[in-house]
C-alpha positions in Angstrom: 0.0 0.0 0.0 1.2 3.3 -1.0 3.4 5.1 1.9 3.2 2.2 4.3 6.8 1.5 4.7 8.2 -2.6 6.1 6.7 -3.8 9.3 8.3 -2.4 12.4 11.0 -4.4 14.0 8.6 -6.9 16.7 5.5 -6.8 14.9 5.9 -10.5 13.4 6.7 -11.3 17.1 3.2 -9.6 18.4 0.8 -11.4 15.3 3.0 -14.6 16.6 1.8 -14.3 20.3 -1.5 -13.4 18.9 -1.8 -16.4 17.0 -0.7 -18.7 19.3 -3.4 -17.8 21.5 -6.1 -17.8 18.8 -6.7 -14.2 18.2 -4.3 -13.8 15.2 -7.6 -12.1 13.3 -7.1 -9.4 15.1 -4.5 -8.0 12.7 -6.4 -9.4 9.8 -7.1 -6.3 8.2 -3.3 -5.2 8.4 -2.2 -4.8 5.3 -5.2 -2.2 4.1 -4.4 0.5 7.1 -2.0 3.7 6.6 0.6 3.9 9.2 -1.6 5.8 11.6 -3.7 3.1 11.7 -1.2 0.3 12.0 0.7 2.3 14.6 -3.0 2.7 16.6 -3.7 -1.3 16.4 0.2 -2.0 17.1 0.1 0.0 20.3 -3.3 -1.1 21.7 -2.6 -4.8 20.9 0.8 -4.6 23.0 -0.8 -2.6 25.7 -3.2 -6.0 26.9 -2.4 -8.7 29.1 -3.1 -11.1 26.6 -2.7 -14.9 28.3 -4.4 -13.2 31.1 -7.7 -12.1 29.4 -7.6 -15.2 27.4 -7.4 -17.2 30.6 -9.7 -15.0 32.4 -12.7 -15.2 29.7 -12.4 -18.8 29.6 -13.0 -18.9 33.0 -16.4 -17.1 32.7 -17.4 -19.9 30.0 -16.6 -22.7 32.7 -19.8 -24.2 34.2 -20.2 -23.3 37.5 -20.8 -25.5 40.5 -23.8 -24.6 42.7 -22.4 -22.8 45.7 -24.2 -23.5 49.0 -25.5 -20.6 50.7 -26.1 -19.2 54.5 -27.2 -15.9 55.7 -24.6 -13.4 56.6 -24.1 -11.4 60.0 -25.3 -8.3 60.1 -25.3 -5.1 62.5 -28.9 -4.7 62.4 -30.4 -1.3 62.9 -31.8 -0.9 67.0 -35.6 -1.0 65.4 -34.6 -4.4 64.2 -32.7 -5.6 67.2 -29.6 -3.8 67.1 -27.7 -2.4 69.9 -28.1 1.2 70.4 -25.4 1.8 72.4 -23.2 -0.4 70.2 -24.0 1.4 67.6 -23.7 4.5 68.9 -19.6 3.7 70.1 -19.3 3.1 66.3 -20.7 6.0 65.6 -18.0 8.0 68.1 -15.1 5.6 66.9 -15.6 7.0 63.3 -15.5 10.3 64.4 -12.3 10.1 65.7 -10.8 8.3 62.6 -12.3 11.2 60.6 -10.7 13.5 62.9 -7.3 11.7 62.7 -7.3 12.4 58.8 -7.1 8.5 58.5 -10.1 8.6 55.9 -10.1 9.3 51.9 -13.3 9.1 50.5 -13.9 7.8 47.2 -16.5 8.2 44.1 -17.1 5.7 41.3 -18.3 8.0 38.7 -17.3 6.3 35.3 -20.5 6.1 34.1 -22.7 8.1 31.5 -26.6 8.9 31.8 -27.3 7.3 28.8 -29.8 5.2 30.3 -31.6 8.4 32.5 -31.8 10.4 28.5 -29.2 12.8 30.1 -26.1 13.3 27.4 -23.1 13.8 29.8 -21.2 11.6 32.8 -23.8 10.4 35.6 -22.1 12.7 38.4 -23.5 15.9 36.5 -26.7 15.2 36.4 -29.1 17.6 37.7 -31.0 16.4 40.7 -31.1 19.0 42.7 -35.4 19.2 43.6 -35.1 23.1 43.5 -32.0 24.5 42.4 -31.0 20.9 39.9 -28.2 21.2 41.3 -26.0 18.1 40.3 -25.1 14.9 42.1 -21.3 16.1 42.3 -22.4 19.2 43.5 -24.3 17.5 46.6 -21.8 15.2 47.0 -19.1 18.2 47.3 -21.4 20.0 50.0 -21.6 16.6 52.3 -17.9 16.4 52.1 -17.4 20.3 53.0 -19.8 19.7 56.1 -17.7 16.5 56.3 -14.8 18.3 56.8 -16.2 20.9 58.6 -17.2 18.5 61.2 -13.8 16.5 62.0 -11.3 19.1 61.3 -9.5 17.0 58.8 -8.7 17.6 55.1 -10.7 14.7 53.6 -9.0 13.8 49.6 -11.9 12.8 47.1 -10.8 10.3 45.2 -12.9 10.7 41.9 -12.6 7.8 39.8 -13.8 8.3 35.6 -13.7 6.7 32.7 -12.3 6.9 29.2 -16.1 8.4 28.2 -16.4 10.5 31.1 -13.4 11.8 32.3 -12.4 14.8 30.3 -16.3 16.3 30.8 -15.9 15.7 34.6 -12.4 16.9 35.0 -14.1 20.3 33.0 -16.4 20.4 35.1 -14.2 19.9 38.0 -12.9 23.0 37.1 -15.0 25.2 36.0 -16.8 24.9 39.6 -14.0 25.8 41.5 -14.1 21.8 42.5 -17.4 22.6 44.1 -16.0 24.7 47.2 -13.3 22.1 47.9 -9.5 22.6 48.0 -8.2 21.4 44.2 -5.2 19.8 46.0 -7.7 17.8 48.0 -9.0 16.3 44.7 -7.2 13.3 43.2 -8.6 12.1 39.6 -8.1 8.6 38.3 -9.3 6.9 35.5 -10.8 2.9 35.7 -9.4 0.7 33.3 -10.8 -1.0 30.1 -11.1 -4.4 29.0 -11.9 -6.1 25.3 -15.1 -8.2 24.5 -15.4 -11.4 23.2 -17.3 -13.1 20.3 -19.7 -16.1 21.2 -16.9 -18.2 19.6 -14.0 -16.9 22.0 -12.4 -14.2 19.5 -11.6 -10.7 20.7 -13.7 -8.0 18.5 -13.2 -5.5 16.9 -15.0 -2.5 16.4 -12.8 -1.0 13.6 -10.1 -2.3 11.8 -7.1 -0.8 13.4 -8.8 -1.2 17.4 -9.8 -3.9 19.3 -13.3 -2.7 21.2 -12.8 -2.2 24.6 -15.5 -1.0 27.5 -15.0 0.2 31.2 -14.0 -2.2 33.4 -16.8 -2.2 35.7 -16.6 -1.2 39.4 -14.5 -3.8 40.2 -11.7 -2.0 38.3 -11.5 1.2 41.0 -8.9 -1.0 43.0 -6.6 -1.9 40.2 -7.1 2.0 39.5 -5.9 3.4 42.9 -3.0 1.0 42.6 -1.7 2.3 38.7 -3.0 6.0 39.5 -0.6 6.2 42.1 -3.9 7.1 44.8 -2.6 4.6 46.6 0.5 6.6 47.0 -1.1 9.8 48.0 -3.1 8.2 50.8 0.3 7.1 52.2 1.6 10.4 52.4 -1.2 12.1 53.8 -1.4 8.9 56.5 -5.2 8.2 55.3 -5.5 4.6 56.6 -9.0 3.6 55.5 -10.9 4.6 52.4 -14.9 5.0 52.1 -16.0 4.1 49.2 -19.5 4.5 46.7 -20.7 5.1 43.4 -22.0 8.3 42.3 -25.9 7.3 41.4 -27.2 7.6 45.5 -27.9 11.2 46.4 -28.7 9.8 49.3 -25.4 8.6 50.6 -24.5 9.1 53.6 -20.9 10.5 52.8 -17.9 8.9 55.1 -20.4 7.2 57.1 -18.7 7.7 60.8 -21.0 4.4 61.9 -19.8 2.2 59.2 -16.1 3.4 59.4 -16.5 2.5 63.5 -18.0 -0.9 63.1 -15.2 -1.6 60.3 -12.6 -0.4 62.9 -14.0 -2.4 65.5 -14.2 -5.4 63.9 -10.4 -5.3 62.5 -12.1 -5.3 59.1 -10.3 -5.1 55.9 -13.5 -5.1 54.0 -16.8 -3.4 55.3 -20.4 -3.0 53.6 -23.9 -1.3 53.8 -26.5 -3.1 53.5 -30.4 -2.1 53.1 -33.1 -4.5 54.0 -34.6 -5.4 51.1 -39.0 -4.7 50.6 -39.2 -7.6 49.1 -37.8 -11.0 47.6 -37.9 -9.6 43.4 -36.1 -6.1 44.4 -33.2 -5.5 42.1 -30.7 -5.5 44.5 -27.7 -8.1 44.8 -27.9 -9.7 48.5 -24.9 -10.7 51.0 -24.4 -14.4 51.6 -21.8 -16.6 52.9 -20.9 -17.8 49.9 -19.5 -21.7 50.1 -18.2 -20.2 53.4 -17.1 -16.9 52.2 -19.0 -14.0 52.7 -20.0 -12.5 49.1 -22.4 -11.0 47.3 -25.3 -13.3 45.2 -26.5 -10.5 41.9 -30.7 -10.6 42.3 -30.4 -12.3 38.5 -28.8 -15.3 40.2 -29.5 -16.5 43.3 -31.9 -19.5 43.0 -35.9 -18.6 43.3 -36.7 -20.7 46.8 -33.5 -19.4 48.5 -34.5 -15.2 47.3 -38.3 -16.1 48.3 -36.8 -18.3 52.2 -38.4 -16.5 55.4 -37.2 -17.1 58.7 -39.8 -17.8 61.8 -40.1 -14.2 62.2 -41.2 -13.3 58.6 -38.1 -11.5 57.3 -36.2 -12.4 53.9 -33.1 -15.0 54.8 -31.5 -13.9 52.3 -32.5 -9.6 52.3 -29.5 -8.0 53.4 -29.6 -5.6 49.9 -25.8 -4.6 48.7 -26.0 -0.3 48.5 -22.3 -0.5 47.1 -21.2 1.3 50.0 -17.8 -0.2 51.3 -14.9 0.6 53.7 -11.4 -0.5 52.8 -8.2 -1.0 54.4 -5.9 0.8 52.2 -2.7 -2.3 52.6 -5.8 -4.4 51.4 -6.0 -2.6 48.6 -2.7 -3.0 47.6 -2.9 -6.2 47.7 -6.1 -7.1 46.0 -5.1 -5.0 43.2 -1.8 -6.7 43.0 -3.3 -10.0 42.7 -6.4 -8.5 40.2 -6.4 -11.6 37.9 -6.9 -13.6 41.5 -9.2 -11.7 43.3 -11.0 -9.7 40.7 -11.7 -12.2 38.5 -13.9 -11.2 34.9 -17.5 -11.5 34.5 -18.8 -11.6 31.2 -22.5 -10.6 30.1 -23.7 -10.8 26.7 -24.3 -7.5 25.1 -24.8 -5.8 21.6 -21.3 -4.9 20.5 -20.1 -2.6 17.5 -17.7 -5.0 15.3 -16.6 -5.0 12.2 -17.9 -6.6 8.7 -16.4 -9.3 6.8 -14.7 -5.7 4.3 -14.3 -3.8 7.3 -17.4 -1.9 7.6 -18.5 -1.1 11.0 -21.9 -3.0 12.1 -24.1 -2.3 14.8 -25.6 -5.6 15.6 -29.6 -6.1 16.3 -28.6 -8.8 19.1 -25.9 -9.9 21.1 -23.0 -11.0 19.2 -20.4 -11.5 22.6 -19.5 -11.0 25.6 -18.4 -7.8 27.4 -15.9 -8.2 30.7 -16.0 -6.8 33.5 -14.8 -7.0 37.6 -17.4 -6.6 40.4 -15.6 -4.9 43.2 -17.4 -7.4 46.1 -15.1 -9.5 44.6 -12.6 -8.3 47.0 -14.4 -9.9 50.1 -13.2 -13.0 49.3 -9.3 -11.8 49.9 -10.7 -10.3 53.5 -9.8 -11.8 56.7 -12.4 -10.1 58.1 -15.5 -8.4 57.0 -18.2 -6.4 58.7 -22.1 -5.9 57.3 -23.8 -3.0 58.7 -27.1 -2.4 57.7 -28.6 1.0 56.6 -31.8 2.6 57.0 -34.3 3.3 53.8 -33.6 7.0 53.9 -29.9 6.7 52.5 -30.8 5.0 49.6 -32.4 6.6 46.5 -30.2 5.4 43.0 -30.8 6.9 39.9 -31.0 4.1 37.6 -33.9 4.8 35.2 -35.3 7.1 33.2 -38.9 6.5 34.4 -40.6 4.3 37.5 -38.6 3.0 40.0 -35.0 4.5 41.0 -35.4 7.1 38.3 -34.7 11.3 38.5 -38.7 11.5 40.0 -37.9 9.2 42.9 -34.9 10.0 44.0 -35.9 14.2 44.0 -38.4 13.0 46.5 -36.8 11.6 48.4 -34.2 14.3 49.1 -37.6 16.3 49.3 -38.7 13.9 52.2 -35.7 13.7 53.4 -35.2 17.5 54.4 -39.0 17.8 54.8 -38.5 15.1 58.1 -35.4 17.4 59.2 -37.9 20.5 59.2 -40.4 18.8 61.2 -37.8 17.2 63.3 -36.4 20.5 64.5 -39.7 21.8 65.2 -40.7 24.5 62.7 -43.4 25.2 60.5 -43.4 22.7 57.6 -44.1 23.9 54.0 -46.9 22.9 51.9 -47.0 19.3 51.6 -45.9 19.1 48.1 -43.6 21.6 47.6 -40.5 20.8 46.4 -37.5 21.1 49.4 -33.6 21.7 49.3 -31.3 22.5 51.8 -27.7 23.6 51.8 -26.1 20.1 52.5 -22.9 22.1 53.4 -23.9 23.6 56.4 -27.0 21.5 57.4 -27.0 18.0 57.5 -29.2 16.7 60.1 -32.6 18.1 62.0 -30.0 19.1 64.6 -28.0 21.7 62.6 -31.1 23.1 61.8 -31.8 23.3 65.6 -28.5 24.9 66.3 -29.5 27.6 63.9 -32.7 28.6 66.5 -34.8 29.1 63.2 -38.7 30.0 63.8 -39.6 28.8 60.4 -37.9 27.8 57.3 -38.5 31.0 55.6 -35.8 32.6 57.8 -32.8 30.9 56.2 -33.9 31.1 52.7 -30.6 30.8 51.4 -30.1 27.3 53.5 -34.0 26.5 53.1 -34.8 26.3 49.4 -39.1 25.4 48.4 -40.5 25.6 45.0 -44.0 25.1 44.5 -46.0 21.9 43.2 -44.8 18.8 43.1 -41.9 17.4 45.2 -40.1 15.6 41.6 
């Protein structure tokens, strides 16, 4: 081909290694690309682990063995026969890490709203019930008050992706990093990993790249590892990291109970977990998993064990997975060390853009393989010790859809509700039913700030105390 000079020296050796492991196709379009484009394929072919994905995918294709299940241990709420007063030393335990500046909190925020119509990375989605203000934005006034509270310089680790992470970092900027200190925010970007055919062959979605999606949650440990977060929590002596994903509004951010209980327990791995309303809720549920504590995905776990009751009526098996975790930061290290071991690939079949027999990209009207991905509950498997600490129904409220459940409407009620309780907690005048409610998450964040600020109706702190007419969503 005109102006394509010889192969570089070590190609023959890189179409070898492909070969041998049965993806030699992959370069099958070779001699018809320019230099740009063989220099593109060249680079992204060396950059992957190749015996490892290989081994990894056939693993997913491996029938499984049934595992055997029993219910987990969990630190009940007191209304469900918790201890209040154990409880309440977690509570005080976790302050006092948080005011040791042992804590980092981290976001998973790779994700676009593709699925919620919204054209743009999940984290800037407006949800705000009055102002839409977005879930970053939120999420930047719980850490202020956060920080407010113990003292401590608190790093936000913000974790993107190849699609999102150029709009976030933007944005990032362009808000001042929402009122926090910009040396107190650390980026980092998840990994990717290639799909595979229904006959085992990597796929390409043009002819000089392999196609390649986000690496699921599971790939924010790897991530702090080859970011060099890992690093930067070391230096600042930030012990334990508190970890969620970016969808929940509701979170309750650097949980002080859950970082206790995890401290009390010696826990390398803690999680929240939500009772669940009832046995077909789309939630993934914790189990001891052949002896292991894990986490069983609702599409999975076998109909008479998600339906079980115990003799007092509740679900055996309905401790819900928020995706709220504490970690031990040495853990870390060491799971992400040992990824191919303790991370292992999932694979889900998916609609995937390849390319035609000339080279033409296709978008297929079915699945035609398998994407990968790592599930970050993975990790309890590597854990010594793990701790399950369940959460109440008011600091859970995911944007997943565009309509129905766990969609924009829901979840701006529920942060409606949510100060609407506050207001009547601290004993003032509540608004109009419906009207839609926000509050300044930065400098109240419980019915007792709003007590502190000896308010005689919400009216008097209308920059704190935002209402709109009509409708709460």
């Amino acid at each position: 081909m005109a102006g394509v000079g010889p192969a570089k020296p070590g190609i023959r050796e890189l179409r070898a290694r492909y070969e041998a492991h049965g993806q030699g196709h992959v370069f099958r379009f070779w001699d018809r690309l320019d230099e740009d484009g063989r220099r593109s394929l060249e680079a992204q072919a060396r950059t992957l682990d190749l015996p490892a994905l290989v081994r990894g995918f056939h693993a997913t294709q491996e029938t499984a063995s049934t595992p055997s299940l029993a219910p987990p241990e969990v630190e009940a709420l007191p209304e469900y026969g918790g201890d209040p007063a154990r409880r309440e030393a977690a509570r005080e335990r976790g302050e006092a890490m948080l005011a040791d500046g042992r804590v980092g909190v981290m976001v998973v925020a790779g994700g676009q709203g593709s699925r919620l119509g919204f054209p743009g990375p999940k984290g800037l989605f407006p949800v705000g019930p009055v102002t839409g203000r977005t879930l970053f934005a939120l999420q930047a006034q719980k850490l202020r008050a956060l920080r407010r509270r113990s003292g401590a310089a608190i790093p936000w680790y913000v974790m993107t992706s190849e699609a999102t992470d150029a709009e976030t970092r933007c944005a990032f900027a362009a808000e001042k990093s929402f009122g926090l200190p910009e040396d107190d925010v650390f980026f980092l970007r998840q990994g990717v990993l290639p799909s595979f055919d229904f006959d085992g062959k990597l796929i390409l979605e043009r002819p000089d790249r392999i196609f390649e999606n986000p690496d699921g949650h599971g790939g924010a440990l790897p991530a702090l590892l080859s970011s060099g977060a890992l690093d930067d929590m070391r230096s600042r002596g930030v012990t334990t990291l508190f970890y969620y994903q970016v969808d929940n509004p509701l979170v309750t951010l650097g949980d002080p109970t859950l970082l206790g209980f995890h401290a009390r327990a010696g826990a390398e791995m803690s999680c929240k977990s939500l009772r669940k309303r009832e046995p077909e809720e789309k939630m993934g549920v914790f189990a001891r998993v052949d002896g292991h504590l894990g986490v069983v995905e609702y599409t999975e776990i076998q109909p008479a064990q998600r339906d079980a009751r115990d003799a007092s009526g509740e679900l055996v098996y309905g401790a819900g997975n928020t995706a709220v975790h504490a970690f031990e930061v040495d853990f870390i290290r060491r799971v992400a060390a040992e990824a191919e071991v303790w991370l292992p690939v999932h694979a889900s079949a998916k609609k995937i853009p390849c390319v035609g027999a000339e080279g033409e990209t296709r978008q297929p009207d079915a699945p035609n393989g398998y994407k990968l991905e790592r599930f970050v509950f993975d990790a309890l498997r590597a854990a010594e010790t793990v701790c399950v600490v369940e959460a109440s129904r008011d600091e859970y409220a995911p944007l997943k859809n565009a309509e129905g459940s766990d969609s924009p409407a829901t979840a701006r009620r529920a942060l409606s509700e949510r100060y609407r309780a506050w207001i009547a907690d601290a004993g003032l005048g509540a608004p109009a039913p419906r009207a839609a409610l926000e509050i300044d998450e930065s400098r109240i964040g419980s019915a007792e700030d709003l007590r502190a600020l000896s308010l005689r109706h919400p009216s008097d702190a209308p920059d704190l105390i935002l209402t709109a007419p009509g409708d709460d969503v």
